[in-house]
LUMSEMAR-588027 format. One record per residue (C-alpha): residue number from 1; x, y, z; residue in one letter. Coordinates in steps of 0.2 Angstrom, whole numbers, always signed. Layout:
BEGIN
REC     i       u       v       w   aa
REC   NUM       X       Y       Z    A
...
END
This chain:
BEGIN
REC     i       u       v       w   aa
REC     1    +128     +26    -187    X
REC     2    +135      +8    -193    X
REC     3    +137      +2    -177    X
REC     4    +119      +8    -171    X
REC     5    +112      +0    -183    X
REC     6    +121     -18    -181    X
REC     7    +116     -17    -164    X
REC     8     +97     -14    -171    X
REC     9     +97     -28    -182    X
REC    10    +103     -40    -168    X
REC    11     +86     -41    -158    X
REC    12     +83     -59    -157    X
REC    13     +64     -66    -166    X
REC    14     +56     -69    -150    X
REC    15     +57     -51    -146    X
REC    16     +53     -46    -165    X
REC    17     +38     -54    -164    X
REC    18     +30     -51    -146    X
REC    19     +33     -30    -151    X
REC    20     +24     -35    -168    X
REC    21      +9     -42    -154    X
REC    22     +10     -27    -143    X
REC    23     +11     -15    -158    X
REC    24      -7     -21    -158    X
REC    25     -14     -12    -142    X
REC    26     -29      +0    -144    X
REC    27     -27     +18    -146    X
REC    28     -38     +22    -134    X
REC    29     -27     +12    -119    X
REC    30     -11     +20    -122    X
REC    31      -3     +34    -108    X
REC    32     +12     +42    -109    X
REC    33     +26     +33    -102    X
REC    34     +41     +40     -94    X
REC    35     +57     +27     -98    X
REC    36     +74     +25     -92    X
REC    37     +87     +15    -102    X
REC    38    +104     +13    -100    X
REC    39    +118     +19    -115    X
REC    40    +121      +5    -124    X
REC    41    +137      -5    -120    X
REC    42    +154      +3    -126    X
REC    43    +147     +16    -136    X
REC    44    +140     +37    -131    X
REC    45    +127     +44    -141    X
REC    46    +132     +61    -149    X
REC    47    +121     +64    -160    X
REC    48    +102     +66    -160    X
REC    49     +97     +55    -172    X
REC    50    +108     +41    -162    X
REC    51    +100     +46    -148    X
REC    52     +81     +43    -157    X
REC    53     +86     +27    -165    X
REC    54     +92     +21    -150    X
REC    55     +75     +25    -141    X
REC    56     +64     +19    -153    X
REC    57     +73      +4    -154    X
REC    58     +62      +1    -137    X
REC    59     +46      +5    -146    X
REC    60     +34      -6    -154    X
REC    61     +38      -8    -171    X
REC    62     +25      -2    -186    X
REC    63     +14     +11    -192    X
REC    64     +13     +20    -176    X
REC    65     +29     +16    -172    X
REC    66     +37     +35    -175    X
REC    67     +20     +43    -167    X
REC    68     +25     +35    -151    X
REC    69     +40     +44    -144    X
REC    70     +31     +60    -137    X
REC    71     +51     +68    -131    X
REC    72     +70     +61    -133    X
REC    73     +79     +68    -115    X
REC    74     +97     +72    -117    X
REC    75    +103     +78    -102    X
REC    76    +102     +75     -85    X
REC    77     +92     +60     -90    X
REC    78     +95     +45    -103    X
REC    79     +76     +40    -108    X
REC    80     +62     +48    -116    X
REC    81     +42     +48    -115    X
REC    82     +31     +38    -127    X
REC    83     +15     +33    -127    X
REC    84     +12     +15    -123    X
REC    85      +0      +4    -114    X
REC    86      +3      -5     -98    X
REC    87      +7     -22    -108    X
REC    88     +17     -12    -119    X
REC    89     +27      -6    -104    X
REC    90     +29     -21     -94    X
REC    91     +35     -28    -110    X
REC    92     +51     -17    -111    X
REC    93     +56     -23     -94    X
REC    94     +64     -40    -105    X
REC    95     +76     -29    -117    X
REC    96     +92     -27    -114    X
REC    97     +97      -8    -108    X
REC    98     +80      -8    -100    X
REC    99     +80      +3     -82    X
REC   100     +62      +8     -77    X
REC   101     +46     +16     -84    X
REC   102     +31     +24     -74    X
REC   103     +15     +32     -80    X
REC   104     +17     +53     -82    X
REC   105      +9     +62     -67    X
REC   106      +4     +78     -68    X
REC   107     +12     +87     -50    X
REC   108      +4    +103     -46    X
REC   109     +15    +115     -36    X
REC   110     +13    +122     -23    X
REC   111     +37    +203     -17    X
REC   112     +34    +218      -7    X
REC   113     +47    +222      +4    X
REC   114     +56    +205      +5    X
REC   115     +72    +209      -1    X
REC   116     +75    +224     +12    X
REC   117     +70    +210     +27    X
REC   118     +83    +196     +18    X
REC   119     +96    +211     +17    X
REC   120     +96    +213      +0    X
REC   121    +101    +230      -5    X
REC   122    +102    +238     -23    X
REC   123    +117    +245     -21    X
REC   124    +125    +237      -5    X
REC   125    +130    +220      -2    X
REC   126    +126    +203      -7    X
REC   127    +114    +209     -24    X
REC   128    +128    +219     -31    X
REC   129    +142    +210     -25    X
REC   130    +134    +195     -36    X
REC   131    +133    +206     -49    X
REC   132    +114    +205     -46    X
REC   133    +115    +183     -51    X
REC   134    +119    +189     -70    X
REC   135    +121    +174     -82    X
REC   136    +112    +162     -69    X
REC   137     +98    +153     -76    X
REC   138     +81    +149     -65    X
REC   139     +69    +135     -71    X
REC   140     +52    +138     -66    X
REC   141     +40    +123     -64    X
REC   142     +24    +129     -67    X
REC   143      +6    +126     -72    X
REC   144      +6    +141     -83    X
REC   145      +9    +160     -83    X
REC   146      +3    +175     -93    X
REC   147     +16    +181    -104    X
REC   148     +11    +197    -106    X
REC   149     +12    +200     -87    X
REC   150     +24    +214     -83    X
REC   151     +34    +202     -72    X
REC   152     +38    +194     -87    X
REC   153     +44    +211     -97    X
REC   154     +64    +210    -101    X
REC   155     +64    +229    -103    X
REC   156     +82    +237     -95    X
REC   157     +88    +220     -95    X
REC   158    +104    +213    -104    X
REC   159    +101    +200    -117    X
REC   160    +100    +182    -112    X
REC   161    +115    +172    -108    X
REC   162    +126    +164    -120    X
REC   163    +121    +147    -114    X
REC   164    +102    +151    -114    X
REC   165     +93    +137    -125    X
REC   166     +77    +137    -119    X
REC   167     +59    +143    -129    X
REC   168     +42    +146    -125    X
REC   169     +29    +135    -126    X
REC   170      +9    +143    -126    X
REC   171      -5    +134    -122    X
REC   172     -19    +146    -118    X
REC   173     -32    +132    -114    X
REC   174     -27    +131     -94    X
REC   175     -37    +137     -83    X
REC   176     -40    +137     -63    X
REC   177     -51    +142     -46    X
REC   178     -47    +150     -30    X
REC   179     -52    +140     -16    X
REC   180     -52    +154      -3    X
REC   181     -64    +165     -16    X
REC   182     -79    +151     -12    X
REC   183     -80    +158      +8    X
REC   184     -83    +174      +3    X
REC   185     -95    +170     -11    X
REC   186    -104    +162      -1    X
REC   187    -107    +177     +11    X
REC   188    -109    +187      -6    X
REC   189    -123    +177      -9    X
REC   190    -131    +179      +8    X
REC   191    -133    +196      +4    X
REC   192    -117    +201     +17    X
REC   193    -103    +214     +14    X
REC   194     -88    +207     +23    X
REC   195     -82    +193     +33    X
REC   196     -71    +188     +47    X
REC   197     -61    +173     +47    X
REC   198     -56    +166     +62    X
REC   199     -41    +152     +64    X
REC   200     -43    +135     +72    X
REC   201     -33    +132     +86    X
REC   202     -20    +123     +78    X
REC   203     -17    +137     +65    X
REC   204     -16    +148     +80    X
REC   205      -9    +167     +76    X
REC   206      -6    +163     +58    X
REC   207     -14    +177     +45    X
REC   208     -11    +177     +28    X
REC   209     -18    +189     +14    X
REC   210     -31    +184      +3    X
REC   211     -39    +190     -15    X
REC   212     -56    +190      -6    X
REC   213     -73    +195     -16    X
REC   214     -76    +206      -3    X
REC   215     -69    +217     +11    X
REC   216     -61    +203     +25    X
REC   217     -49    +201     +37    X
REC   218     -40    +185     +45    X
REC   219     -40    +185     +65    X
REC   220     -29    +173     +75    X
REC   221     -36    +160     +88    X
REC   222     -37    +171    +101    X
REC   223     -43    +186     +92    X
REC   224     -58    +175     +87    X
REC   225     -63    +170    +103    X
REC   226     -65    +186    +110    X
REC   227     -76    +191     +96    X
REC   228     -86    +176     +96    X
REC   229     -86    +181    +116    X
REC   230     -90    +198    +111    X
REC   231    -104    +191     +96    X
REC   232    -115    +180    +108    X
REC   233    -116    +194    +123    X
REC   234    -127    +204    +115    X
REC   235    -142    +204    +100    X
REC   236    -134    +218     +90    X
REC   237    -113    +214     +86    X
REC   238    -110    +224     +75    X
REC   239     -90    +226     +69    X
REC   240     -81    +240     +58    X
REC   241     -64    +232     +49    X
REC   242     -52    +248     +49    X
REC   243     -38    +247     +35    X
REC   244     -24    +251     +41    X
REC   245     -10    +247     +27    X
REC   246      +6    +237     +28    X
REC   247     +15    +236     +44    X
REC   248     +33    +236     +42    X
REC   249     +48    +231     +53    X
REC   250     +35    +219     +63    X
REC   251     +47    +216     +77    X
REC   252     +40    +196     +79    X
REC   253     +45    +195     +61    X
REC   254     +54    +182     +54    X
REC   255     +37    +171     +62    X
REC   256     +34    +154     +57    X
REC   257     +15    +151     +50    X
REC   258      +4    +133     +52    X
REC   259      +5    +130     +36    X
REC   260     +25    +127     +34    X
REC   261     +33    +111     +31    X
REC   262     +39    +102     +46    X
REC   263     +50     +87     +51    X
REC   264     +56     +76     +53    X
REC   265     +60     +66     +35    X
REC   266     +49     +52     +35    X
REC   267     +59     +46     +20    X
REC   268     +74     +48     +25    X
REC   269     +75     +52     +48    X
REC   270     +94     +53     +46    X
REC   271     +92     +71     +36    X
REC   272     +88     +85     +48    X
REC   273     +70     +93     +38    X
REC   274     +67    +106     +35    X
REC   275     +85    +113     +30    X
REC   276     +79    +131     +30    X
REC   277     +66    +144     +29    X
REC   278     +62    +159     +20    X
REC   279     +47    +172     +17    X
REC   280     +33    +165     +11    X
REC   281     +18    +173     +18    X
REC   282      +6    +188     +10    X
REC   283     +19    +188      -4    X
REC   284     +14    +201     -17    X
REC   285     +17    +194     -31    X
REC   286      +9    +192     -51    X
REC   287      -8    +186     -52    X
REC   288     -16    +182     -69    X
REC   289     -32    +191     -71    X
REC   290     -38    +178     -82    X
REC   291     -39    +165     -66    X
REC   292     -58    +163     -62    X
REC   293     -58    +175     -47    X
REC   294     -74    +185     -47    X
REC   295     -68    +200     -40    X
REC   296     -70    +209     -58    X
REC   297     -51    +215     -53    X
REC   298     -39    +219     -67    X
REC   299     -27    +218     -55    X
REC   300     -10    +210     -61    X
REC   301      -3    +208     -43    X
REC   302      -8    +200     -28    X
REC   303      -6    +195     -10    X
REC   304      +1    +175     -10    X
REC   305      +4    +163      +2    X
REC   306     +15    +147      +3    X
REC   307     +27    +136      -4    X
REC   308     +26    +144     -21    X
REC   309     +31    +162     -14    X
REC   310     +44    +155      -2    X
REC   311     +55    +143     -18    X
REC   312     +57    +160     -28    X
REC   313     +66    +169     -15    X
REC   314     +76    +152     -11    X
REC   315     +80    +152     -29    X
REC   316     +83    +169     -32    X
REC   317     +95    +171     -21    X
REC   318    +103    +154     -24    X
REC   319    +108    +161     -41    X
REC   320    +115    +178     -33    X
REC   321    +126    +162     -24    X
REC   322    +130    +156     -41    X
REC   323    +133    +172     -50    X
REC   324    +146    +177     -37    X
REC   325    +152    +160     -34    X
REC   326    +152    +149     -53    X
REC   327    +161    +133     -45    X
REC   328    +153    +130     -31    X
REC   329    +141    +115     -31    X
REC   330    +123    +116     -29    X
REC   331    +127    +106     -10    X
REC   332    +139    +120      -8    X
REC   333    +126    +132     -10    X
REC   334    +114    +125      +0    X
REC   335    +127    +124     +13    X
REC   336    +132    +141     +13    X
REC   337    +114    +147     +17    X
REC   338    +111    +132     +28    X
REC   339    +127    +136     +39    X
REC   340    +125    +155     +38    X
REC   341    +105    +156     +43    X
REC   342     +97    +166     +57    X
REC   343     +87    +160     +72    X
REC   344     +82    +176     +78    X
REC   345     +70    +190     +73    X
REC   346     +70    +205     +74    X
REC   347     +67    +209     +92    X
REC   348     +83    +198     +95    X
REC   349     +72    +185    +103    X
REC   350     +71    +166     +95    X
REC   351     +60    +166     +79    X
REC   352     +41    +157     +86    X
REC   353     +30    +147     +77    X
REC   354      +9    +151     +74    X
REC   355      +7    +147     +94    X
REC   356     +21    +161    +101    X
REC   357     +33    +146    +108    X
REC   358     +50    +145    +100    X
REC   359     +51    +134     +87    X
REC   360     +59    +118     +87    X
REC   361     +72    +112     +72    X
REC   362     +57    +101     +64    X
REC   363     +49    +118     +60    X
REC   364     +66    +130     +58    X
REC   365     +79    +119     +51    X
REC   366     +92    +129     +50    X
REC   367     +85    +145     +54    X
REC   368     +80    +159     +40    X
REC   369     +90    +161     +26    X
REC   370    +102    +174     +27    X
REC   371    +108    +182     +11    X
REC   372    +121    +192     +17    X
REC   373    +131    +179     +27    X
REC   374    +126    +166     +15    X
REC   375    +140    +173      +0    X
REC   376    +153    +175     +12    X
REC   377    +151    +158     +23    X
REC   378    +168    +151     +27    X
REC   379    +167    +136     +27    X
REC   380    +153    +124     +16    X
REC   381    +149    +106     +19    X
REC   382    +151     +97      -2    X
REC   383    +147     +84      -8    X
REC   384    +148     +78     -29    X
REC   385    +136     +67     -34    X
REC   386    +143     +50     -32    X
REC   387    +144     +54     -15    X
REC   388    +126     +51     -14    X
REC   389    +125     +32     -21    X
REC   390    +131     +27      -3    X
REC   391    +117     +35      +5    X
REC   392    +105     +29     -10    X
REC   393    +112     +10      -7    X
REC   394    +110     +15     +12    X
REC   395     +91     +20     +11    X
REC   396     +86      +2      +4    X
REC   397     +86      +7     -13    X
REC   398     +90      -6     -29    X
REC   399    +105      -4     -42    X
REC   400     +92      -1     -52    X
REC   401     +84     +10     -44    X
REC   402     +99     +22     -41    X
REC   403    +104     +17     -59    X
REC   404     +90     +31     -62    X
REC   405     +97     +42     -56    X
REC   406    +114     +42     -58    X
REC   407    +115     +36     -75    X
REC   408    +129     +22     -72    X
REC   409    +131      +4     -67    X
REC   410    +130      +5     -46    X
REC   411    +133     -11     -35    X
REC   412    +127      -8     -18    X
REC   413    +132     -24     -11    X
REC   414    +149     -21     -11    X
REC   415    +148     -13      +5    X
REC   416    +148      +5      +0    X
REC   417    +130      +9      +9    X
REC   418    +132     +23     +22    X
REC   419    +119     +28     +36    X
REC   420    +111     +40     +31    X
REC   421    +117     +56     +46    X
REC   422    +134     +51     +39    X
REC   423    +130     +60     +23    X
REC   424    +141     +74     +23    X
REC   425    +127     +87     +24    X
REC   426    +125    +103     +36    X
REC   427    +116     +96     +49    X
REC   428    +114     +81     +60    X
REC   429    +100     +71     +62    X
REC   430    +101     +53     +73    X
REC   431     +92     +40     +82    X
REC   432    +101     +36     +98    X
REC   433    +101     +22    +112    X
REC   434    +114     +17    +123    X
REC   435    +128     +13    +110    X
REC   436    +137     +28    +107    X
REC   437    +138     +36     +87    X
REC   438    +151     +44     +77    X
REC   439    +153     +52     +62    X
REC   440    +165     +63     +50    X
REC   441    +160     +78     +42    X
REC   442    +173     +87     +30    X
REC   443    +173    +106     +29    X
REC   444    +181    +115     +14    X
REC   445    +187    +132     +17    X
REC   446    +179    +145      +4    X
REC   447    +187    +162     +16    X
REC   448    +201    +169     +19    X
REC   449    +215    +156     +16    X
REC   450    +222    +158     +33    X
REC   451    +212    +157     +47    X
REC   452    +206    +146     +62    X
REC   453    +190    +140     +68    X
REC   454    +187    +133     +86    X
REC   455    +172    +123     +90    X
REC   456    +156    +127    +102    X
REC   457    +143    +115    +107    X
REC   458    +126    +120    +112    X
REC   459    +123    +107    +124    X
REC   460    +108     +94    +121    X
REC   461     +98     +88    +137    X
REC   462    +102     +69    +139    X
REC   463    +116     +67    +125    X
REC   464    +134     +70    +126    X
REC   465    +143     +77    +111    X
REC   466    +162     +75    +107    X
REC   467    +171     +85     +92    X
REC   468    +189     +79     +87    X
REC   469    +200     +90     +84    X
REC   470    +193    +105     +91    X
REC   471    +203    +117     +82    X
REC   472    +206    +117     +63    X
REC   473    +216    +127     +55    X
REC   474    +216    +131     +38    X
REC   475    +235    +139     +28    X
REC   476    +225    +141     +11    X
REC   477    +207    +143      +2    X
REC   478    +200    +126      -5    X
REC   479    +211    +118      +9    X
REC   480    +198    +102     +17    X
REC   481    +201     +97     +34    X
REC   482    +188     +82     +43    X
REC   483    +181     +79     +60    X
REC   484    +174     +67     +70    X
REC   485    +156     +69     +80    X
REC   486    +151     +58     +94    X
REC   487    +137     +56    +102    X
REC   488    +132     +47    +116    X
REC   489    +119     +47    +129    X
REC   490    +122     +56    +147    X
REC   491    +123     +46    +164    X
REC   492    +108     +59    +168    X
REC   493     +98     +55    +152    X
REC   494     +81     +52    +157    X
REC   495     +71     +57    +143    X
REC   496     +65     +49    +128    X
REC   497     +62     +57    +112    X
REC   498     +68     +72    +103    X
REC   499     +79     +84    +111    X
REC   500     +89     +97    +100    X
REC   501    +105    +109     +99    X
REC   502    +120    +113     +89    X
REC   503    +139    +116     +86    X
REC   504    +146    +130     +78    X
REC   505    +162    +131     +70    X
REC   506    +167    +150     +76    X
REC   507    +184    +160     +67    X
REC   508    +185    +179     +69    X
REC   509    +175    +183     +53    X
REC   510    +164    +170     +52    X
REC   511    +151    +158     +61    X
REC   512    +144    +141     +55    X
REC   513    +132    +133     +64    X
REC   514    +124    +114     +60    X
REC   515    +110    +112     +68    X
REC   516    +107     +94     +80    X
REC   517     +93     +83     +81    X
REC   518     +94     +67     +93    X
REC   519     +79     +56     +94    X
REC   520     +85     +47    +111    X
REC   521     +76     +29    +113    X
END
C-alpha cells in the first residue's frame, strides 16, 4: 500500500485543482461511464483495495467522490464504471494511465428435439463422451429471467464447480412486449378468430412459430399467393387451419431462414462470416409468463425464433468441447466445429436458404455445426491472444485502441500489422486482382499421433489455388506443421465478383474442410 499511496500523492496542482472544478458537475448530468486504464508502471495490483485506490485516483475528488465508482473489474479488463459527466470524462484523457472511456449502452440481445438432429445422444457419443460439459461454466447475457422457471431448477444436478464464484442479482422491475402479438390483436379486435400470415417475397419459404393470441399459421411466399389467388376468385373464401403437430425428420432440414446472419464482414472482409450455423428456428424453449402476452397462458415454454435460440446450442455444445477437451483454446474450439461442420441435410442434397437455391458461404459459413465430428476433429487451426494484435494493427486500429483490449503496451508501427485473411483462422476470405496472394496457415494435430492428411481442392471458377506441401504428416499429437496457400486468378477468369469453394485436409479418420471466399476485381 506505501507505494500506492506515494504514487497518489504525486498528482501534480494543476490536475488537483481542475478535478476540484469538475467535482463541481450537477447530479442530474452525470452517466455512467465505462474506463479503461492502464496498471500503473512497475507495479500489479493484488489486492482489492489497491485496485479501488488506484481507480478512484481517476475520480474527482470530494464528497461524492466514493459514490462515483458504480463497479471495480478485475479480470479480463483493467477499469471500472463510474458516474461522471462528459467534462468529467474528457477530463481524464490528460492523466497519466488514462486508455479510453465511453458512455454505458444498454445492448439488447437477440429445445424440442434439437439435440437428436445435432447427434446428441444421452448415452451415446459426443454428450457422454464430454461427460455431459461437467465443470464448464456458461455466461448468459440477458435482459432478465424468472428464477423460478423450471429451466432454472438444479434438481439431479451435482453441486456447482469449485471455481463457480458467481450470485444472482433480482430485479423484478423489468418488463417487456411481444411484437408479433400486436398482428394478431389486431384481428382479435376485429372481431376475427384466426389469421394467416403470408411472407414477402424476400423471406420466401421461411415459417417460424409464434406465441399468437389466437389460432394462426405462417405460409411461405408461394403458399400465399395461391390463397390470395384462391381469396379474390370467389365472394365466399373461407379456409380451415388443420393442426397437424410436429413434423420430424423434415428431409430439407437443416434449411437456412431469411432472417439469419449473412456475409460478408463489413468490419473486417478478410474473415469469412458467417463462421457456422446452428438451430435456431421454432425453438421451444422457457418463456416467462410474466411477459405482456395476452394470451392469459400460464404456459412456461414456448416456440422462439432467432439468434437467441441459435447462441445456446453454440454455447452448449462449445462447453461439451471444453469438458472433454480442458486445454484447448476457445479459437481451438471454434475451429474444431468450423472444420468439422455439415453442408448437407438430410436428404443428402446441399443445405438451401428461404428461396430453395443452395446457399452460398455468406449465408452457410462453414456449414452446420456438427457435434459429433466436432470433439474428435483432427486437426484445429489456434491461435493465443497476441496473435490477434497483428490483425488489430492490421484493421487500422490505434495502440490505444488495441491497448483495450489486450491490456499491455502495443506498438503497431513496428511492422507487425498482418492482412487480415492471414489470420490463422479456419477459413479464407480475400480480394483478388491480377497479382497472385499467399498465405500460411498452421494446423496442430489434436488425433491420433501418427497419421497423414493429403490435400483436396474444390475448385473455384476463375481463381487458381496452390497448396505447398500437399501431404503432411504428423509422428506425434500436439506436433504443428504450416502450409502455404496461393491464389491466383485463371487465364480463363472472366468474372468479377464472388466466387466460392474449399480445401479439405482428408486422413483416413478425419476430414477438415475450410471454406473459400474470393472476391475477384
Amino acid at each position: 500500500m506505501s507505494t500506492l499511496s506515494v504514487f497518489c500523492i504525486l498528482i501534480s496542482y494543476s490536475a488537483l485543482a481542475e478535478e476540484m472544478t469538475l467535482e463541481n458537475a450537477p447530479k442530474s448530468n452525470l452517466e455512467t461511464y465505462i474506463v479503461h486504464v492502464k496498471l500503473p508502471k512497475g507495479r500489479l495490483l493484488s489486492e482489492l483495495d489497491d485496485i479501488k485506490s488506484w481507480y478512484n485516483s481517476f475520480l474527482p475528488i470530494g464528497e461524492l467522490g466514493s459514490s462515483r465508482l458504480v463497479h471495480s473489474y478485475r479480470h479480463v479488463v483493467t477499469g471500472f464504471a463510474a458516474k461522471l459527466s462528459p467534462e468529467e470524462a474528457k477530463g481524464m484523457e490528460k492523466k497519466d494511465g488514462f486508455i479510453t472511456a465511453r458512455p454505458h449502452k444498454k445492448l439488447p440481445l437477440h429445445t424440442t428435439h434439437s439435440p437428436n438432429f445435432l447427434g446428441l445422444h444421452q448415452n451415446l457419443g459426443a454428450w457422454p463422451g464430454s461427460n455431459y460439459g461437467e465443470g464448464v461454466i456458461i455466461g448468459v447475457l440477458d435482459t432478465g429471467i424468472t428464477p423460478g422457471h423450471p429451466s432454472f431448477s438444479d434438481e439431479g444436478m451435482p453441486p456447482p464447480p469449485k471455481k463457480w464464484k458467481g450470485k444472482c442479482e433480482f430485479n423484478g422491475t423489468s418488463g417487456g412486449g411481444i411484437a408479433r402479438i400486436a398482428k394478431g390483436q389486431t384481428v382479435l379486435d376485429a372481431g376475427g378468430l384466426a389469421m394467416i400470415l403470408m411472407n414477402d417475397e424476400p423471406n420466401g419459404y421461411s415459417t417460424i412459430a409464434d406465441p399468437h393470441v389466437i389460432a394462426a399459421t405462417h405460409v411461405s411466399y408461394d403458399a400465399g399467393q395461391k390463397i390470395r389467388s384462391y381469396i379474390n376468385s370467389t365472394s365466399t373464401p373461407t379456409a380451415t387451419i388443420d393442426f397437424k403437430g410436429t413434423v420430424i425428420g423434415d428431409p430439407m432440414a437443416p434449411m437456412i431462414t431469411s432472417f439469419s446472419s449473412r456475409g460478408p464482414s463489413l468490419a473486417s472482409p478478410g474473415i469469412l462470416k458467417p463462421d457456422i450455423i446452428g438451430p435456431g428456428v421454432s425453438i421451444l424453449a422457457a418463456w416467462p409468463v410474466s411477459v405482456d402476452n395476452n394470451t392469459n397462458s400460464n404456459a412456461t415454454f414456448n416456440m422462439i425464433s432467432g439468434t437467441s435460440m441459435s447462441c445456446p446450442h453454440l454455447s452448449g455444445i462449445a462447453a461439451l468441447l471444453k469438458s472433454a477437451h480442458p486445454d484447448w483454446s476457445p479459437a481451438a474450439i471454434k475451429s474444431a466445429i468450423m472444420t468439422s461442420a455439415t453442408q448437407f441435410s438430410l436428404n443428402g442434397g446441399a443445405i438451401v436458404d428461404e428461396t430453395y437455391s443452395p446457399a452460398n458461404v455468406f449465408a452457410l459459413g462453414a456449414g452446420h455445426v456438427n457435434p459429433p465430428n466436432a470433439i474428435n476433429p483432427g486437426l484445429i487451426y489456434d491461435l493465443q491472444p497476441d496473435d490477434y494484435i497483428p490483425y488489430l494493427c492490421g484493421l487500422g486500429y490505434t495502440d490505444q485502441e488495441i491497448e483495450v483490449i489486450v491490456q499491455h503496451t502495443v506498438t503497431c508501427s513496428n511492422g507487425t500489422s498482418i492482412p487480415e485473411a492471414q489470420l490463422n483462422y479456419p477459413s479464407f476470405a480475400l480480394q483478388l486482382g491480377a497479382v497472385a496472394k499467399t498465405y500460411t496457415r498452421t494446423v496442430t494435430n489434436v488425433g491420433e499421433a501418427n497419421s497423414t492428411y493429403a490435400i483436396e481442392i474444390d475448385s473455384i471458377l476463375g481463381v487458381d489455388v496452390a497448396v505447398s506441401p500437399s501431404i503432411l504428416s504428423f509422428s506425434e499429437v500436439k506436433q504443428k506443421m504450416t502450409y502455404e496457400i496461393s491464389f491466383s486468378q485463371s487465364t480463363t477468369a472472366a468474372y468479377l465478383g464472388f466466387v466460392e469453394g474449399a480445401i479439405v485436409w482428408r486422413s483416413s479418420n478425419h476430414v477438415v474442410r475450410s471454406p473459400i471466399s474470393v472476391n475477384l476485381v
